[in-house]
C-alpha positions as CSV (number, residue, x, y, z in Angstrom):
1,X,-13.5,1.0,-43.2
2,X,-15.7,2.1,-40.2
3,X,-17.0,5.5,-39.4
4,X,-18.6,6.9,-36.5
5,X,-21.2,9.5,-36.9
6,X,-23.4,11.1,-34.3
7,X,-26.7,11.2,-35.7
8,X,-28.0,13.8,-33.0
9,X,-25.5,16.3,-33.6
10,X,-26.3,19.9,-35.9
11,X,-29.4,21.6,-36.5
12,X,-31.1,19.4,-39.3
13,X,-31.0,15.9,-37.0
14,X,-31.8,13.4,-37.2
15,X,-33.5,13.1,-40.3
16,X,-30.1,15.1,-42.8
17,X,-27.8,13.3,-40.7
18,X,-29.4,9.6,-41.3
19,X,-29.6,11.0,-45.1
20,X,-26.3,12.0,-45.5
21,X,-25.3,8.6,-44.1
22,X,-27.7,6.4,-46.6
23,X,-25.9,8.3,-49.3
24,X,-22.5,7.7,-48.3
25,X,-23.4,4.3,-47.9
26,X,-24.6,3.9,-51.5
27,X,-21.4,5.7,-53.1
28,X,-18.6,3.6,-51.4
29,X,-18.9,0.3,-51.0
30,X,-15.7,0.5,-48.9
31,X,-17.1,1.7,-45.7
32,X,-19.2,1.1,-42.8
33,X,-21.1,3.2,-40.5
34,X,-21.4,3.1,-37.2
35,X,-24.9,5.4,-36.3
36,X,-24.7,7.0,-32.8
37,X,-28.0,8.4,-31.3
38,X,-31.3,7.0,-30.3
39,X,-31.6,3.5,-31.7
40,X,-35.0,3.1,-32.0
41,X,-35.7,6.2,-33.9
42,X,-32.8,5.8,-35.9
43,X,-33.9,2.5,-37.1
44,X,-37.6,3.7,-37.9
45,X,-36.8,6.3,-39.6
46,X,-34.5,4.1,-42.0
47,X,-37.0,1.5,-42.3
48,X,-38.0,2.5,-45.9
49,X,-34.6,3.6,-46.9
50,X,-32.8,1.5,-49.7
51,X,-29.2,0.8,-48.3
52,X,-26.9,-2.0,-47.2
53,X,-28.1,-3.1,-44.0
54,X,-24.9,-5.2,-43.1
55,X,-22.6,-2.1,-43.2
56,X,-24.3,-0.8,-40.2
57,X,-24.4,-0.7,-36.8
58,X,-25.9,1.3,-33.9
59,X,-25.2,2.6,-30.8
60,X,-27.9,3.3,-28.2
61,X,-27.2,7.2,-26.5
62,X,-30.8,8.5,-25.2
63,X,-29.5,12.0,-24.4
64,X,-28.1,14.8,-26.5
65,X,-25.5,17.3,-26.5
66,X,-27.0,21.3,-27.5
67,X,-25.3,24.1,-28.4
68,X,-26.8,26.0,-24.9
69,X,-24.3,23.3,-22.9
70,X,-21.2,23.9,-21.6
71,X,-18.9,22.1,-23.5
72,X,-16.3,21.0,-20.9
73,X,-19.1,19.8,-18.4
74,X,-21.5,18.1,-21.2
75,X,-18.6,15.9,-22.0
76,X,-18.0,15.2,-18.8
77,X,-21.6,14.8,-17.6
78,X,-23.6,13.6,-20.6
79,X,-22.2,10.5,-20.8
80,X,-25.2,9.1,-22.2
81,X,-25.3,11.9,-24.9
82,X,-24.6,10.5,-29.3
83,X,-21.0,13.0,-28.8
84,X,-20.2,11.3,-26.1
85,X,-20.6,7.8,-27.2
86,X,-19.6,8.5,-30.8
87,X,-16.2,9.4,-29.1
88,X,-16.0,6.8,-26.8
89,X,-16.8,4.6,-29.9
90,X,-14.5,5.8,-32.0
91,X,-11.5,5.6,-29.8
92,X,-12.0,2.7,-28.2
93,X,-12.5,0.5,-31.5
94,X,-9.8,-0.2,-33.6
95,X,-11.5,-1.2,-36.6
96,X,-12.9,3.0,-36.2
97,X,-11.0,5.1,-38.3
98,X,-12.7,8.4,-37.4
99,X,-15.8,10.3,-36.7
100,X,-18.0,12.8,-37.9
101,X,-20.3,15.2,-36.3
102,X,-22.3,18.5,-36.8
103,X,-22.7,19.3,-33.2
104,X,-21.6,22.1,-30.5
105,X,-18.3,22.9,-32.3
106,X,-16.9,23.6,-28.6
107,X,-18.2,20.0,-27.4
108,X,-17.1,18.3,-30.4
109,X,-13.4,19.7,-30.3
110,X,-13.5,19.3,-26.3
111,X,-14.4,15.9,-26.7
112,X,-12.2,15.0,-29.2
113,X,-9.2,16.3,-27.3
114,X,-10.2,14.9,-23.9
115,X,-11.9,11.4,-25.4
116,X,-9.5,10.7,-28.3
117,X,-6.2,12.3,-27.4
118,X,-3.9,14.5,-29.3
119,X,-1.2,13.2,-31.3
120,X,2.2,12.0,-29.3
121,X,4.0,15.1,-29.6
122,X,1.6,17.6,-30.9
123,X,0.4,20.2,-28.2
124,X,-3.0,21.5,-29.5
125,X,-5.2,20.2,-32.3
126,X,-6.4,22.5,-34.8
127,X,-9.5,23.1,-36.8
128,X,-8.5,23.6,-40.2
129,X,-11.3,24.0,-43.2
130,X,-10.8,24.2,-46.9
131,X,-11.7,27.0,-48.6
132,X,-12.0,27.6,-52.5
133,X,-9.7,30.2,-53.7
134,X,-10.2,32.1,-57.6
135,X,-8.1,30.3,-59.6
136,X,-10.1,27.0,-58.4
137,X,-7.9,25.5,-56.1
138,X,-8.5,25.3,-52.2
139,X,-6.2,26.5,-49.8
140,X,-6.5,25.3,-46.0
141,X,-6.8,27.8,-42.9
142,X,-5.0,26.5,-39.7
143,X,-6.6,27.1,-37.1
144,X,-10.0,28.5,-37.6
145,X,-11.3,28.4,-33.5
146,X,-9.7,25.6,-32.0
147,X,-7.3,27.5,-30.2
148,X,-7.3,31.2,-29.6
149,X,-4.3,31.7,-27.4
150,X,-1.2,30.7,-29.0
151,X,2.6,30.1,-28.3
152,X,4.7,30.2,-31.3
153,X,5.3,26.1,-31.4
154,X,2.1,25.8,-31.7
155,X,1.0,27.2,-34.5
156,X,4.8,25.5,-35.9
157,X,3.1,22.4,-35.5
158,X,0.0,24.0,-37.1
159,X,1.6,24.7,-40.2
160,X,3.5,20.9,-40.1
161,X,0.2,19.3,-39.6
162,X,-1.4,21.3,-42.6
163,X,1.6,20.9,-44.8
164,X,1.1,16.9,-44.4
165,X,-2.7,17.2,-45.2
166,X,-2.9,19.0,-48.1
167,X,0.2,16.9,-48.9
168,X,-1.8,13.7,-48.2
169,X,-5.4,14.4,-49.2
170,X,-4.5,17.0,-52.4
171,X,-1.3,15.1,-53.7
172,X,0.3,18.4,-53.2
173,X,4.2,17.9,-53.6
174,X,5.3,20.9,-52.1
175,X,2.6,23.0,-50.3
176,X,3.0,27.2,-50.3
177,X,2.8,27.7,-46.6
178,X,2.1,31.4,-45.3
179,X,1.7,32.7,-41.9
180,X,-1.4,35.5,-42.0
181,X,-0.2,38.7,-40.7
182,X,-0.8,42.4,-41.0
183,X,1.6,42.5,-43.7
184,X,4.1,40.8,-46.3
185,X,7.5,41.8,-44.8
186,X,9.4,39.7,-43.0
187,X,9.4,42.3,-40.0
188,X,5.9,42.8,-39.6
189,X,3.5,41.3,-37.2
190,X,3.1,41.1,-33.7
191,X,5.5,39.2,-31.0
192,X,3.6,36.2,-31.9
193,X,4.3,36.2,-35.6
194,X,7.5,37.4,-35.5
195,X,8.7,34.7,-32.9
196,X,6.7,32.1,-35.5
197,X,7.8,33.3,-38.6
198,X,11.9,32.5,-37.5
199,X,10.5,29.0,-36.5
200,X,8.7,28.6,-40.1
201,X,11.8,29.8,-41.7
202,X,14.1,26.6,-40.4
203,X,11.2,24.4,-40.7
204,X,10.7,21.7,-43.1
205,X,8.5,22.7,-45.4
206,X,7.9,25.1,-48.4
207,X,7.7,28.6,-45.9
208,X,6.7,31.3,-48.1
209,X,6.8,34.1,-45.6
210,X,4.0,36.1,-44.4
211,X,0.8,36.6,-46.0
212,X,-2.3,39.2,-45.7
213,X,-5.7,38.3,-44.8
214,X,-6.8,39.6,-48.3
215,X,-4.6,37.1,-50.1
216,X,-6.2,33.8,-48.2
217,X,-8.1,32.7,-51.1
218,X,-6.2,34.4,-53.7
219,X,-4.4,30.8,-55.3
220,X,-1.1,32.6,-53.8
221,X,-1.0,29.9,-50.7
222,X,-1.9,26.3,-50.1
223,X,-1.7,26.3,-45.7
224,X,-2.1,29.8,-44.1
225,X,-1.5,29.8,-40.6
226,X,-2.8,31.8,-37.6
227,X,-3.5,31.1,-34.2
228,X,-7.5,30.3,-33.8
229,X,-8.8,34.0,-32.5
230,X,-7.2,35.5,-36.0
231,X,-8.4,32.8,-37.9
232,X,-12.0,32.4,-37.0
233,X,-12.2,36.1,-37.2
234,X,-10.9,35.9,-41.0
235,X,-12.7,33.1,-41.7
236,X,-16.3,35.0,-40.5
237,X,-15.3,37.9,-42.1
238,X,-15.0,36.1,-45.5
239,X,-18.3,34.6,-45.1
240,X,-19.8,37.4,-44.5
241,X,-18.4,39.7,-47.2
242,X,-19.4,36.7,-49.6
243,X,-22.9,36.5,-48.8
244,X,-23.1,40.4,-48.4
245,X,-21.5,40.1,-52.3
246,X,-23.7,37.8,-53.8
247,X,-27.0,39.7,-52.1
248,X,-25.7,43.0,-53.8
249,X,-25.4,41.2,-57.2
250,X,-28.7,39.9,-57.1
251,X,-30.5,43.3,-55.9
252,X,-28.3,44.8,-59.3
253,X,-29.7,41.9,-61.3
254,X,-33.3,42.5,-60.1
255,X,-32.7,46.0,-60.6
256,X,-34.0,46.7,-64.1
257,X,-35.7,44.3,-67.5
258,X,-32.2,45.2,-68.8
259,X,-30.1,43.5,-65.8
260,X,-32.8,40.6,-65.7
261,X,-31.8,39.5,-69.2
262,X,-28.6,39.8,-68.4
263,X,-28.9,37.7,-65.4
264,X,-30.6,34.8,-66.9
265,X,-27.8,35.0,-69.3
266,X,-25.1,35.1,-67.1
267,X,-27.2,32.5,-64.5
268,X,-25.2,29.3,-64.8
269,X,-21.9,31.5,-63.9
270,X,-23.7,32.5,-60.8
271,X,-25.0,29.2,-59.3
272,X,-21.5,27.5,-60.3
273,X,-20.1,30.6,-58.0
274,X,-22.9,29.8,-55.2
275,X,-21.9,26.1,-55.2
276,X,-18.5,26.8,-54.5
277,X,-19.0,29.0,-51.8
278,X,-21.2,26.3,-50.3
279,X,-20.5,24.1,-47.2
280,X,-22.9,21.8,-47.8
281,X,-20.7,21.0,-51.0
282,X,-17.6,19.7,-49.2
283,X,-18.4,18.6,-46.1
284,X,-16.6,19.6,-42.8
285,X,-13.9,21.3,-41.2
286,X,-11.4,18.4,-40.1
287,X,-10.1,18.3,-36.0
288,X,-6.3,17.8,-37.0
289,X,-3.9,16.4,-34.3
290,X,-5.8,14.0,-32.5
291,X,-5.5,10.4,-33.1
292,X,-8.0,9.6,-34.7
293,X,-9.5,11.3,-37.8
294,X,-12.8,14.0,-36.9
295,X,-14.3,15.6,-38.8
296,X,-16.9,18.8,-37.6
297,X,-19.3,19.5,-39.8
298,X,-21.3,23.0,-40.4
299,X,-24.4,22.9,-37.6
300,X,-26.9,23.3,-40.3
301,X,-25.3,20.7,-42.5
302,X,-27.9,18.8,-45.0
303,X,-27.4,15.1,-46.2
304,X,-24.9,16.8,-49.2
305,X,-22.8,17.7,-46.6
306,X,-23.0,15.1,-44.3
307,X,-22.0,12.3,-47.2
308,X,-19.2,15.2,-48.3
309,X,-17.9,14.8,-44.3
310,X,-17.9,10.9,-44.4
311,X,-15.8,11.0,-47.8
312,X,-13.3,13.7,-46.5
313,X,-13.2,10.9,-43.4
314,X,-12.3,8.0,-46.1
315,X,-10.0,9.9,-48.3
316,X,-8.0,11.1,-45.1
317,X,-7.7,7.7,-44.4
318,X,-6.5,6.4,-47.3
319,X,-4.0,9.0,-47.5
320,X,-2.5,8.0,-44.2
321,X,-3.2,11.5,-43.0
322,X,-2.1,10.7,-39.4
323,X,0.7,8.7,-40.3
324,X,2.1,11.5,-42.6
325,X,1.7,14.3,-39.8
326,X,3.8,11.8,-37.4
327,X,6.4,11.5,-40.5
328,X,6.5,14.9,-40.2
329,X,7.0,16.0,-36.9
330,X,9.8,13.4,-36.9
331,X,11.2,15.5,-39.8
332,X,11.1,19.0,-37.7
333,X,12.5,17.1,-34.6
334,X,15.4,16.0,-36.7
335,X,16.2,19.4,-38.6
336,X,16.3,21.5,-34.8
């Protein structure tokens, strides 16, 4: 199985990304890497790394893509750029079965629409992370920033395209789907949500009605859909209130000797709680709707995550994650 990754792209490159890669190389056997970026540096800085040389290739791109770009001109302009090529790569290959890249979040998604294509069909992809909810599962928020102006068909497909991943990639039978709102009756919400919320109800899949931002990690839901303004503002808020949460625990820990010996007692409970909450434990955020599999990872991803974003990559494959959204788009088609 061959992956594209752009070795250029997020914060830590190239030395993380090259990392991440030499690990996911040496924990499945099953896949090959395609390494986009600046060849000759790439292939120095691997020179003393311990890893199957024959499941590797590289692509020369000389110029990068930075988060001060325009994303719609940098695609179009940097054609020389690791995105760029990386796309082009993985599109035009047919043995590539997706990407992964921790670059410009508005270049990669650009790119991927404009390079790849969406899915016959679907009428805007949709960034969709996992999140870990209390009771230990993961729930998946569609769409996080992809899209922040939204028709009610599209965030229809949004919840079709997230019931068939966590269908596919968590062997979920019958996802909970919610639509996030500013509260659980049926009539609340603005003209957007209500006009979605009477597509949900005839569509085919477990609808569950709609959902409060408070409740996204609460085990209640499996797919909670939004268009991408609310969602990216939900998603930062979370992130924030967790790091805020953890910083006041640990000023209360520090506080006292009392707290202190408290603290070392409860310390494995804590770092179990901080390695849940971090990205660079799961990988990426995957682009879902475009034909081919992409996979954004967090711009300051480390190796952990990088590896994390290649396995999401293989296991979405496996699953026949794009094959399963088609199979159920033909579903909603049919029951209209």
């Amino acid at each position: 199985m061959k992956i594209v990754v752009d070795i250029y792209g997020g914060d830590n490159a190239p030395d993380e990304i090259l990392k991440g890669c030499v690990m996911a190389l040496n924990s499945n056997r099953e896949i090959s890497l395609v390494m986009v970026g600046k060849e000759s540096e790439m292939r120095s800085k691997l020179e003393n790394e311990n890893y199957d040389k024959s499941r590797v290739e590289f692509v020369d791109a000389p110029d990068v893509i930075t988060c001060d770009d325009v994303p719609t001109t940098a695609i179009r302009t940097k054609k020389d750029s690791s995105l760029v090529r990386a796309l082009e790569v993985t599109k035009d290959d047919p043995e590539c079965v997706g990407m992964v890249s921790a670059g410009s979040t508005g270049a990669v998604l650009t790119g991927a629409f404009l390079k790849i294509g969406r899915i016959k069909g679907i009428a805007r992809p949709a960034l969709a992370p996992v999140l870990p909810t209390v009771e230990g599962g993961s729930v998946l928020l569609i769409d996080c920033g992809a899209n922040v102006d939204c028709k009610p068909n599209m965030l229809e497909q949004f919840a079709l395209m997230g019931n068939a991943y966590m269908k596919a990639v968590y062997n979920m039978e019958s996802p909970r789907v919610g639509l996030l709102s500013n509260g659980t009756e049926d009539i609340k919400g603005n003209q957007l949500t209500k006009e979605t919320f009477e597509l949900l109800k005839n569509a085919p899949l477990n609808f569950v009605g709609n959902m409060e931002a408070r409740d996204i990690t609460s085990g209640k839901y499996d797919v909670v859909v939004c268009d991408g303004f609310v969602g990216n503002v939900a998603l930062k808020a979370s992130e924030g209130i967790a790091v805020m949460m953890l910083k006041m625990i640990k000023r209360e820990v520090y506080s006292s000797l009392k707290t202190k010996l408290g603290g070392a007692l409860l310390k494995g409970s804590f770092n179990k709680i901080r390695s849940l909450m971090d990205y660079n434990q799961s990988g990426g955020a995957p682009f879902i709707g475009v034909e081919k599999l992409v996979i954004k990872s967090h711009g300051s991803s480390k190796a952990q995550s990088i590896c994390g974003s290649i396995m999401q990559v293989y296991n979405m494959h496996k699953n026949d994650l794009i094959g399963k959204i088609k199979a159920g788009l033909g579903e909603a088609v049919s029951a209209e």
